[in-house]
C-alpha positions as semicolon CSV with decimal commas, in nm:
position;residue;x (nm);y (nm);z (nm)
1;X;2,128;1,124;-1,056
2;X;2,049;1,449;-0,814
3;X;1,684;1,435;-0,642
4;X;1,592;1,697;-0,914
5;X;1,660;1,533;-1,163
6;X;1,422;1,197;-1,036
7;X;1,140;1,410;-0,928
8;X;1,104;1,675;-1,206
9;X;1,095;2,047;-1,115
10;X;0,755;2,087;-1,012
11;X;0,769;1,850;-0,692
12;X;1,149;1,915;-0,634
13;X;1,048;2,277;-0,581
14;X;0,768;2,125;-0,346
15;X;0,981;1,906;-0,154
16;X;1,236;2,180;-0,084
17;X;0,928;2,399;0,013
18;X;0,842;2,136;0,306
19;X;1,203;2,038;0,398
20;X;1,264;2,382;0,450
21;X;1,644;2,405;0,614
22;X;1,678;2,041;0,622
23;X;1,916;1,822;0,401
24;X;1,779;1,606;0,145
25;X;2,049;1,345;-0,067
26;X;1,912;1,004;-0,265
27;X;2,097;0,716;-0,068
28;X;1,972;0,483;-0,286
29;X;2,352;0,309;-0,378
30;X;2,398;0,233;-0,037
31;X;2,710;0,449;0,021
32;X;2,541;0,660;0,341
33;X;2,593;0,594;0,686
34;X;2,572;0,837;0,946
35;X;2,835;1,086;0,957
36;X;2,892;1,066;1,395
37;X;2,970;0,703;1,288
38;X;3,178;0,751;1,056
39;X;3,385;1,043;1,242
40;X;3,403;0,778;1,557
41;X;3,541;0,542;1,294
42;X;3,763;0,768;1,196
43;X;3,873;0,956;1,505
44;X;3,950;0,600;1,593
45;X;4,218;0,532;1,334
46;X;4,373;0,856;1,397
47;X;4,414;0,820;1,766
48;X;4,577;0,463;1,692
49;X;4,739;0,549;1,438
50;X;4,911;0,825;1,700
51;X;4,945;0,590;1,919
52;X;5,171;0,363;1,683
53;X;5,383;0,626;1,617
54;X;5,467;0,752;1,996
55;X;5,561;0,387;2,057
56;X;5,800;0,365;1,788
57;X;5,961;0,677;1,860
58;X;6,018;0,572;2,235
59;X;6,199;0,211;2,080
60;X;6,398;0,390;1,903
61;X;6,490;0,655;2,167
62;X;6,541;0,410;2,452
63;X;6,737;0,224;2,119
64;X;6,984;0,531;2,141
65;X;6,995;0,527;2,497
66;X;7,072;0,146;2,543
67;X;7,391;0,113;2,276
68;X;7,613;-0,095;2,428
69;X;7,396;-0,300;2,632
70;X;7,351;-0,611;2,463
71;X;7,002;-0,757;2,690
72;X;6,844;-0,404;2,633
73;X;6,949;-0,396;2,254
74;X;6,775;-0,731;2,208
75;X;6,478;-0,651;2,432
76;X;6,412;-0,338;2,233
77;X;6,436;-0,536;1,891
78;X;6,207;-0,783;2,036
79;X;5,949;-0,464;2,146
80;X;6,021;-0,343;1,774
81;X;5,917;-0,704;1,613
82;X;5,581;-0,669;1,864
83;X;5,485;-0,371;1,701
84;X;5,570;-0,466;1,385
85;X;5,318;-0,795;1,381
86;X;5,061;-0,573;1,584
87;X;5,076;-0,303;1,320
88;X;5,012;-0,573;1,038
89;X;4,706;-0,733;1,248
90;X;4,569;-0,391;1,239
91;X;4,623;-0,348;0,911
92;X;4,486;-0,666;0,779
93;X;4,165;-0,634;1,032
94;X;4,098;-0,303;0,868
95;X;4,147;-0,484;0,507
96;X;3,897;-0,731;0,649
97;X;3,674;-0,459;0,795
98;X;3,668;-0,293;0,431
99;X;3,648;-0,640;0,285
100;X;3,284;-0,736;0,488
101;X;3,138;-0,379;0,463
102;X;3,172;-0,389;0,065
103;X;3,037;-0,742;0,063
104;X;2,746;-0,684;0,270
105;X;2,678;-0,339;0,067
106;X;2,725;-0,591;-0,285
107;X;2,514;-0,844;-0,159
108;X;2,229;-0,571;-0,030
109;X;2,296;-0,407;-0,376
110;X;2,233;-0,751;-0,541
111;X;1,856;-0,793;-0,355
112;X;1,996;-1,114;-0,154
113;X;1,674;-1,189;0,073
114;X;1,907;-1,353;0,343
115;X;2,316;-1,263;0,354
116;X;2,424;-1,494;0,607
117;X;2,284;-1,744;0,374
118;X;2,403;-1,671;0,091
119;X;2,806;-1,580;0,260
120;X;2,818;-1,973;0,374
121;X;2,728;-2,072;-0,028
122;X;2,997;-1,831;-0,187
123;X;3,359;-1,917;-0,217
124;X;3,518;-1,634;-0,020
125;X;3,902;-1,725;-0,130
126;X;3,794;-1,650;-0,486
127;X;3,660;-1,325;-0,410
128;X;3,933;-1,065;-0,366
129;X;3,851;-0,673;-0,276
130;X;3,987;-0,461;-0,548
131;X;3,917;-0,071;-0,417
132;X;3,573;-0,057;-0,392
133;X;3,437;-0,354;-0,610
134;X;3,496;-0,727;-0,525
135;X;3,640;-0,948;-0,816
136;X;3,479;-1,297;-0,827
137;X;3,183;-1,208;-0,676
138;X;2,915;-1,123;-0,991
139;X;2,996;-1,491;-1,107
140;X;2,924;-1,653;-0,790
141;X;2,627;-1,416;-0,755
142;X;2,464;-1,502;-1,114
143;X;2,579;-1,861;-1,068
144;X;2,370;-1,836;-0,725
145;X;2,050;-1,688;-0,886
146;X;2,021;-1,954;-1,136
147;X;2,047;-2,271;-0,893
148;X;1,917;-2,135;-0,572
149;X;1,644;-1,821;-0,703
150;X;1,485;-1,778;-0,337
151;X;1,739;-1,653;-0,193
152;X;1,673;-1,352;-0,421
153;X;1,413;-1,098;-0,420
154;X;1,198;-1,146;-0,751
155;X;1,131;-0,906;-0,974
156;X;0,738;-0,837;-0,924
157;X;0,541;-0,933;-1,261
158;X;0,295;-0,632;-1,374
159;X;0,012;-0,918;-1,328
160;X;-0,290;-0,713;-1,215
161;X;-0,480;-0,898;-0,910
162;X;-0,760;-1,100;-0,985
163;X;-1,104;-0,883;-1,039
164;X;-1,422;-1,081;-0,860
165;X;-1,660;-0,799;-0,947
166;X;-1,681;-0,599;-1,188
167;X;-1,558;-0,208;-1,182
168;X;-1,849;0,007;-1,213
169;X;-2,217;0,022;-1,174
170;X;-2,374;-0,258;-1,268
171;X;-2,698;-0,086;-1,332
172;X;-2,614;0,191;-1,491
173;X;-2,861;0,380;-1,283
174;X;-3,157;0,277;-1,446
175;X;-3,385;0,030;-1,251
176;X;-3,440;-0,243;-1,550
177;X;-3,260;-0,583;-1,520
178;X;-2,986;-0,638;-1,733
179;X;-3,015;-0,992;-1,717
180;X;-3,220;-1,147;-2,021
181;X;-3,386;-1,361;-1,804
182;X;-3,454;-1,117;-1,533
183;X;-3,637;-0,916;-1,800
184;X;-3,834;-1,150;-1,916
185;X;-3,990;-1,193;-1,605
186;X;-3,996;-0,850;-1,518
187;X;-4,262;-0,831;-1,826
188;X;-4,477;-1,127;-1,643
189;X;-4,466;-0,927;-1,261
């Protein structure tokens, strides 16, 4: 759904009046961050990403260089196996990364009053990240809102507050009492 489409013409064309050259974009699914973060992020993976690569290519270099040398040959393999395990750390901290960012996001999404609460009572080895949706993780959710409801933001009833007086005048402008009593002795005064 666009923003015109929730506010109707008449105050979309209103809003856009008063924004004027600014951007306006309904972040309501929780998919926004800010964009500098997200290039950092991103500028981030790149440069180690990069940085990966250039290290490989000088193993296997200094591997051409060093045929023949048997202590070299196994030092490089044992450089090679390094970067190997570091590369899968990475990878599997970024999985992890990806994992906790759509969990938190599901978990705002699911109007959880308290996450770190609610985290310690799921069973994160059921819960397995599948592209952008978590399998696992609606069960233990529902399952969670049944036995343990405050740790979920209720739904507010359309109860109207309590009236103590009533709406209105009383009088009705006119000076008489309204009260059968109170005009009864009116008559008498």
């Amino acid at each position: 759904m666009d923003l015109k489409e929730l506010l109707g013409e008449e105050l979309y064309r209103q809003v856009m009046d008063k924004a004027g050259d600014n951007k306006l974009a309904v972040v309501s699914d929780g998919n926004w961050f800010p964009k500098d973060k997200f290039d950092g992020k991103n500028q981030e993976v790149k440069d180690l990403q990069e940085q990966l690569k250039d290290r490989d290519k000088q193993l296997k270099d200094l591997g051409d260089k060093a045929k023949g040398n048997d202590d070299l040959t196994a030092e490089i393999d044992q450089l090679k196996e390094a970067n190997k395990t570091t590369k899968e750390e990475y990878e599997a901290k970024l999985q992890q990364q990806a994992f906790d960012h759509t969990l938190e996001n599901s978990l705002n999404g699911a109007k959880v009053k308290n996450t770190k609460a609610v985290k310690a009572l799921l069973d994160m080895e059921t819960i397995k990240l599948d592209g952008d949706t978590l399998k696992g993780l609606d069960d233990q959710l529902k399952g969670l809102q049944e036995s343990d409801p405050y740790l979920f933001e209720q739904e507010q009833q359309g109860t109207p507050p309590p009236t103590i007086v009533n709406p209105g005048n009383p009088n009705g402008g006119s000076n008489e009492p309204t009260d059968p009593f109170a005009a009864k002795l009116a008559k008498y005064n």
